[in-house]
SELUMBA-621469 format. One record per residue (C-alpha): residue in one letter; x, y negated, z. Coordinates in steps of 0.001 Angstrom, whole numbers, padded with zeros to 6 digits, always signed. Layout:
N
AXYZ/...
This chain:
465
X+014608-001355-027093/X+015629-000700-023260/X+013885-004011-021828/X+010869-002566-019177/X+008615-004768-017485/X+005960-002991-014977/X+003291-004739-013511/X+001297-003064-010620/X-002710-002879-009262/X-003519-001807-006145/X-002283-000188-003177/X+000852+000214-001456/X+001206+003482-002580/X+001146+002340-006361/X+003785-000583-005163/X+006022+002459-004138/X+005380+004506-007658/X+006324+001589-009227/X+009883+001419-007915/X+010636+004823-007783/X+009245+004679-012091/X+011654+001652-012131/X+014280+003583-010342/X+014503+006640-012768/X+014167+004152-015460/X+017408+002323-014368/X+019598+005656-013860/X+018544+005953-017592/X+019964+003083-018730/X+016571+001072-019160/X+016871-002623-017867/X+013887-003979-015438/X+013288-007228-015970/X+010812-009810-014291/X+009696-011626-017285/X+006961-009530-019159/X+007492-012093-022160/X+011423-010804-022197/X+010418-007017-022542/X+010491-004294-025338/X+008218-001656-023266/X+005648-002726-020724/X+003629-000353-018371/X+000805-001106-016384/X+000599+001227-013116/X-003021+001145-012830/X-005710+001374-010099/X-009054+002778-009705/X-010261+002457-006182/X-013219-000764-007813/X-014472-001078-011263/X-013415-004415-011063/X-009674-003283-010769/X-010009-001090-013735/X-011606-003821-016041/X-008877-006189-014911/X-005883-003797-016184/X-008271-003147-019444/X-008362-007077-020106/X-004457-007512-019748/X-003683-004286-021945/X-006631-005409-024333/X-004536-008464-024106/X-001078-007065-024893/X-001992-004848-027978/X-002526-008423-030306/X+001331-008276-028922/X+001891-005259-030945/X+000836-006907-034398/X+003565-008961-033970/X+006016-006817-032472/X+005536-003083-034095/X+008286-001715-032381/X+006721-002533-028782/X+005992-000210-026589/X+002404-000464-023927/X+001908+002367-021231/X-001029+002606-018810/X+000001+004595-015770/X-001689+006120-012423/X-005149+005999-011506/X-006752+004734-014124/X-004827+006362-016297/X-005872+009694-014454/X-009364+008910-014331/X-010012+008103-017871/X-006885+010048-019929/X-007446+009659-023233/X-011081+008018-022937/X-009361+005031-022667/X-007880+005361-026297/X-012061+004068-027175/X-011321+000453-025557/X-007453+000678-026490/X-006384+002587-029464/X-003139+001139-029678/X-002348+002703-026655/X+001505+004820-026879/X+000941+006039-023109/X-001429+007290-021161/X+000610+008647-017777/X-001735+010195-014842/X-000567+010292-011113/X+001497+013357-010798/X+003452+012520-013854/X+005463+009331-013133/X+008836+011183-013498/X+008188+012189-016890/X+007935+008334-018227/X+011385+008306-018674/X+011695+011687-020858/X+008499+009967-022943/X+010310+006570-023373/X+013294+008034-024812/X+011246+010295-027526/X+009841+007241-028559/X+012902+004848-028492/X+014460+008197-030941/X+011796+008640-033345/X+011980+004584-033756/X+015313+004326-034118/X+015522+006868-036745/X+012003+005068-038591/X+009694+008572-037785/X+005996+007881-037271/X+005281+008166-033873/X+001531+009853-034618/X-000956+009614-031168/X-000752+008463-027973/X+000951+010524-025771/X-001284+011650-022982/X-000342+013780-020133/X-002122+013511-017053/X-001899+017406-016020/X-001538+018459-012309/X+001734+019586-011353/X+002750+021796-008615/X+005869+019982-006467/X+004962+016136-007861/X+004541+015007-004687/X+008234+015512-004069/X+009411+013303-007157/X+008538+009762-005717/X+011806+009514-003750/X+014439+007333-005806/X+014815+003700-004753/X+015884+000816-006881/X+019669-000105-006433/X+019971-003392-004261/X+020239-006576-006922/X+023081-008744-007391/X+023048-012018-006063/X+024336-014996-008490/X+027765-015118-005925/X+028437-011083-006496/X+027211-009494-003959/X+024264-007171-003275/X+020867-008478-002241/X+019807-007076+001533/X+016637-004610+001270/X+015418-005125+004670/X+012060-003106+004514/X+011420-000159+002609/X+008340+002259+001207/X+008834+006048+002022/X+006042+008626+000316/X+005674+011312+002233/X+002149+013033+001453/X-000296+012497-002000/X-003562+013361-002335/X-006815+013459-000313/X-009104+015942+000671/X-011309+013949+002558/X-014327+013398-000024/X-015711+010360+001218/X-019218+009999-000939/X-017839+006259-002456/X-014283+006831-003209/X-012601+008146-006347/X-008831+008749-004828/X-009465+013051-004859/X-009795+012666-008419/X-006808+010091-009626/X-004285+011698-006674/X-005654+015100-006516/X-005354+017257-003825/X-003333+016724-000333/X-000272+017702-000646/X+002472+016830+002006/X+006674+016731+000966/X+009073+018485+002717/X+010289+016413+006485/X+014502+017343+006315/X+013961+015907+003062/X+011543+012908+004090/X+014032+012251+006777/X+017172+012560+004986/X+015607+009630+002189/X+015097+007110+005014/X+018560+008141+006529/X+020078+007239+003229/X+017866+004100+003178/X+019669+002994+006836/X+022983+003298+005438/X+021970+000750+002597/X+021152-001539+005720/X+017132-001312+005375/X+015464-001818+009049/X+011976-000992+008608/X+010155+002060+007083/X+006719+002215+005942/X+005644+006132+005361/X+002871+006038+002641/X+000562+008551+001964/X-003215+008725+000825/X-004098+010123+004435/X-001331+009779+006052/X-001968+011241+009178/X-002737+014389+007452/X+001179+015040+006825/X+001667+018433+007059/X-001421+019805+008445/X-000966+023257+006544/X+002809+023302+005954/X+004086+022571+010129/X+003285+024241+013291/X+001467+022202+015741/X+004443+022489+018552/X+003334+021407+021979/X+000024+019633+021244/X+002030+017674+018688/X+001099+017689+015174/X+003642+017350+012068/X+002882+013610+011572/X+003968+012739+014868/X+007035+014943+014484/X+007993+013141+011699/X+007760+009919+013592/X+010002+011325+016528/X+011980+012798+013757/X+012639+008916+011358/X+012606+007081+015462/X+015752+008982+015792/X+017854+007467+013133/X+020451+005036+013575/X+020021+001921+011833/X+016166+001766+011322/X+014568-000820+013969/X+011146-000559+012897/X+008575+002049+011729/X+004993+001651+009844/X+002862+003916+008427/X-000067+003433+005768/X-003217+004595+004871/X-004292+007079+008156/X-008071+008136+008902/X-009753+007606+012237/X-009877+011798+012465/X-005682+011675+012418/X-005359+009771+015989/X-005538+012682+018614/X-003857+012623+021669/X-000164+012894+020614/X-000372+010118+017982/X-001732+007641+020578/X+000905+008332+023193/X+003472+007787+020569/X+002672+003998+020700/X+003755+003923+024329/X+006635+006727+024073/X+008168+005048+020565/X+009923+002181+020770/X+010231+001468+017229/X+006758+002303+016494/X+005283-001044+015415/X+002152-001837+017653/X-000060-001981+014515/X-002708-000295+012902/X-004848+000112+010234/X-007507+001907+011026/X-010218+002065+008258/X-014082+001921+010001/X-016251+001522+006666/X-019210+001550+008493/X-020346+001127+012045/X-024050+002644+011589/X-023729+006509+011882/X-026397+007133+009709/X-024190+005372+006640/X-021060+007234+007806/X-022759+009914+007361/X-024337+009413+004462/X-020305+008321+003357/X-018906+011555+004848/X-017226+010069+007329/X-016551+012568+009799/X-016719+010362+012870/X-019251+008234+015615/X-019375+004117+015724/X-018681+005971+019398/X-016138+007608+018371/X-013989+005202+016851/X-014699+002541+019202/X-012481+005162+021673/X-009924+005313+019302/X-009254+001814+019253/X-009476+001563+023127/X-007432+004361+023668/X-004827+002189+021141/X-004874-000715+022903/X-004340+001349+026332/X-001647+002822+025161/X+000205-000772+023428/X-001967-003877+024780/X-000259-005807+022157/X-001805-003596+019392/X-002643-005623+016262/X-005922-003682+014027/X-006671-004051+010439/X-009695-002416+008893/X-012026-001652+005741/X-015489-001880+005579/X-017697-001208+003089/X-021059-003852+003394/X-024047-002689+000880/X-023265+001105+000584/X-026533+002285-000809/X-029435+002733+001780/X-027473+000364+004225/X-030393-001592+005793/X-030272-004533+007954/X-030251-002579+011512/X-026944-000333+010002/X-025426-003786+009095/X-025971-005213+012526/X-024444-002144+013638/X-021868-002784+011787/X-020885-006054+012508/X-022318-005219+016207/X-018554-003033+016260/X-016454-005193+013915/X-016858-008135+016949/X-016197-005699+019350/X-013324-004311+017753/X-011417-007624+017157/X-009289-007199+013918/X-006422-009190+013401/X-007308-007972+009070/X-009730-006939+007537/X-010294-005481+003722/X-013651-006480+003367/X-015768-004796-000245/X-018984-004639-001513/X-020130-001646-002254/X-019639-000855-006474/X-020537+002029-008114/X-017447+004624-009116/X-018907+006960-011526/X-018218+010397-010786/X-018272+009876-007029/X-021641+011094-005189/X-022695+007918-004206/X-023153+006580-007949/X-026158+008879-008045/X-027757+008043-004681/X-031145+005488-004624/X-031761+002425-002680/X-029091+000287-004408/X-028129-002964-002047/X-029096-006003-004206/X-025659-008196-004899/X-027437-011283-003365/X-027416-009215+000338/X-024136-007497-000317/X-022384-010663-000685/X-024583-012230+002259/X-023169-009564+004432/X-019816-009754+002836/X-019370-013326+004172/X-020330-012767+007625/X-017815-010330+007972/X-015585-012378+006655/X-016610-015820+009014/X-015726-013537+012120/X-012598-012211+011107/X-011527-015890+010320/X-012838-016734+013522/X-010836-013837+015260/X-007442-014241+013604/X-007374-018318+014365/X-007966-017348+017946/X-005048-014751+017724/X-002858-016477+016018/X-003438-019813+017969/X-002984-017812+021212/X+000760-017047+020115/X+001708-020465+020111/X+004099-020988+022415/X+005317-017785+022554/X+008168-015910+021552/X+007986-012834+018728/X+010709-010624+018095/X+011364-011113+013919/X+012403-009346+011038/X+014243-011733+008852/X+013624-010775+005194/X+014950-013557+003467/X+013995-016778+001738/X+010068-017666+000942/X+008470-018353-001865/X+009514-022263-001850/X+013378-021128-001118/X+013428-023591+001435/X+012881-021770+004572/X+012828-017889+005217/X+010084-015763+006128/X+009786-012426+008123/X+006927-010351+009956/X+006678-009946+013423/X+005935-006545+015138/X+002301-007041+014795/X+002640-007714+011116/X+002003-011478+011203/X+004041-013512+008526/X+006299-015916+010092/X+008086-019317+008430/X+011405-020628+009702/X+014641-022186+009246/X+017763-019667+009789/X+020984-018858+008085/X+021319-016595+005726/X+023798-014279+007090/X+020740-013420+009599/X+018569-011495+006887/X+017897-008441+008305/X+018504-009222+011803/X+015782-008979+014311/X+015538-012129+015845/X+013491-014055+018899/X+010986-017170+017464/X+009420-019251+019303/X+005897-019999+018013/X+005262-023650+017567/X+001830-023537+015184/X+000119-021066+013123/X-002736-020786+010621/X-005178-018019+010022/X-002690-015736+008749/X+000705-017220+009068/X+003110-018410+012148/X+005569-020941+012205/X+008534-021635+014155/X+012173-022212+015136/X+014713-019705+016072/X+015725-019120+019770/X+019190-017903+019338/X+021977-020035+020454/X+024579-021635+018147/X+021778-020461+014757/X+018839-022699+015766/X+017007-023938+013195/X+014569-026926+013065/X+011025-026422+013242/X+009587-026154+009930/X+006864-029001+009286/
């Protein structure tokens, strides 16, 4: 009973979890395996940012436990946010439950699977769910082991080109909509030699690209760092991770329009490997609904961050989230809004409508948004940023974009990489060039994908039709 399948909702930051779960498993002697129909224990790493996400984990676990009638001896988790959210609650909906794991407790799952695999093996009644979703002081610092590199069917190890470094959990933001500071607590930030030292170790296993994860990101170390210079501890850390040999490219994931003073800005021009890409969450562009959010910023405001951005890397590339029907929103704060998502141009764009979290202040505010004009608004939003990344991505054709080359695509018949700006890119190339930065030349592109042929002599590849 040492088969694990996980399956993961959500964010990034879950995405990360997930490995570094599947990580401790593995030193444990637990096998990961791909096929949820091959496995003895499954886990769901759960989140909670909609409803919608929640009831979709519900249906597959509701799902799995008919699983359980014919398999006694299998083993169903629920971990993370939803876990956190609803602890043992969720026992109501799933009774046949054996985990229930909350956010700071992922490095326990390990020490919980083997009690279990024990007491079955030696035919003692396992007796309730086991349920810890307790805070824990220093939990931020466990999410740090990385899967070993697989091995390909001719021996050798698979390349990890890219990897996902945690480096702060928790939020203390208290935007009126969002549930996060109750699933990841509060912020808490882990310590930079040892941030630094995990994506050294990363470079020597031949990974190119970091992507530093945290709930606010740009909050790293606010409380724990000295502001030296004008420069605050997230920008140290980037000057600190620019300096290692090996890594080409660095990313970062999910900041707040509050984290980009001065220093952060000037980075873009001063780093080199600093990706010129952002994602810079708006929500709103009426201040009245940011501040009805709790958004501690101006539709003025953040229109200056973003032009300060693209003064300081004209090739900047902007994602955003928006939130259309937040309760009270009328049609002048949607205009408003949409007023500064054309003016911003975004390349992405995470578009919701508003749903109610319970237990966040905004489930008990008035003036619901009727669904009908939430998803009328929802689709406008949407038309323009179709209309926005055609025009980008058309106006790269003929160009040439420096490439990451991560390896084959989904059809195996070409490869597939991101370029700087975090566009997805199809090509022919030779294997022996996966994780190699290499020059494309753009031949045609869709709303959200480029295509094109290698520039390098003696390795071109044909244009892929």
């Amino acid at each position: 009973m040492n088969r694990v399948h996980l399956k993961t909702y959500g964010c990034q930051m879950n995405e990360r979890d997930s490995e570094a779960v599947a990580a401790m498993l593995r030193a444990r002697g637990y096998r990961i395996v791909a096929d949820e129909g091959n496995c003895d224990i499954l886990l769901l790493n759960t989140c909670s940012v909609r409803d919608a996400a929640e009831q979709k984990a519900i249906g597959k676990a509701g799902y799995l436990q008919h699983r359980k009638k014919k398999q006694p001896d299998f083993v169903l988790g629920i971990l993370g946010c939803m876990a956190q959210n609803r602890g043992a609650a969720l026992l109501e909906q799933l009774p046949d439950l054996d985990l229930i794991i909350g956010t700071q407790k992922f490095h326990q799952v390990p020490d919980y699977l083997d009690n279990l695999r024990a007491a079955r093996e030696a035919g003692v009644p396992i007796g309730s769910t086991i349920v810890d979703i307790a805070e824990e002081a220093g939990s931020q610092n466990t999410i740090k082991d990385h899967l070993a590199p697989e091995i390909a069917a001719d021996g050798t190890p698979e390349r990890q080109v890219s990897a996902f470094v945690s480096i702060q959990q928790g939020c203390n933001m208290d935007c009126a909509f969002c549930i996060v500071p109750k699933t990841r607590g509060d912020e808490r930030s882990r310590p930079m030699d040892e941030i630094v030292a995990e994506c050294r170790a990363l470079a020597e296993r031949g990974v190119r690209e970091i992507t530093l994860l945290g709930q606010i990101v740009t909050s790293y170390g606010r409380r724990d760092y000295v502001h030296t210079g004008g420069v605050t501890p997230f920008v140290q850390l980037l000057d600190r991770v620019h300096a290692i040999d090996g890594i080409e490219r660095i990313r970062f994931t999910s900041p707040h329009p509050r984290g980009f003073k001065d220093d952060l800005v000037e980075a873009y021009a001063r780093l080199a490997k600093l990706c010129g890409y952002v994602h810079l969450p708006m929500q709103s562009g009426s201040d009245r609904i940011l501040k009805a959010m709790n958004r501690p910023y101006t539709r003025e405001r953040y229109r200056q961050i973003v032009d300060a951005l693209r003064a300081s890397q004209p090739k900047m590339y902007f994602s955003t989230d928006v939130i259309v029907g937040f309760p009270g929103e009328t049609g002048e704060d949607f205009q408003q809004t949409r007023d500064l998502f054309e003016a911003c141009n975004y390349d992405m764009a995470y578009i919701f409508k508003y749903s109610i979290r319970t237990g966040t202040p905004a489930a008990e505010l008035g003036e619901q948004v009727p669904d009908a004009v939430k998803e009328e608004r929802n689709q406008i939003l949407l038309q323009i940023l179709q209309q926005n990344s055609l025009r980008r991505t058309a106006g790269l054709i003929g160009t040439v974009e420096e490439v990451l080359v991560e390896g084959p695509d989904k059809s195996g018949r070409h490869f597939t990489g991101r370029t700087r700006g975090n566009r997805v890119c199809v090509f022919d190339a030779d294997p022996r060039l996966v994780g190699e930065l290499v020059p494309l030349r753009i031949e045609r592109a869709s709303v959200s994908t480029l295509y094109g042929q290698l520039v390098l002599a003696g390795v071109e590849g044909e244009g892929v039709s």
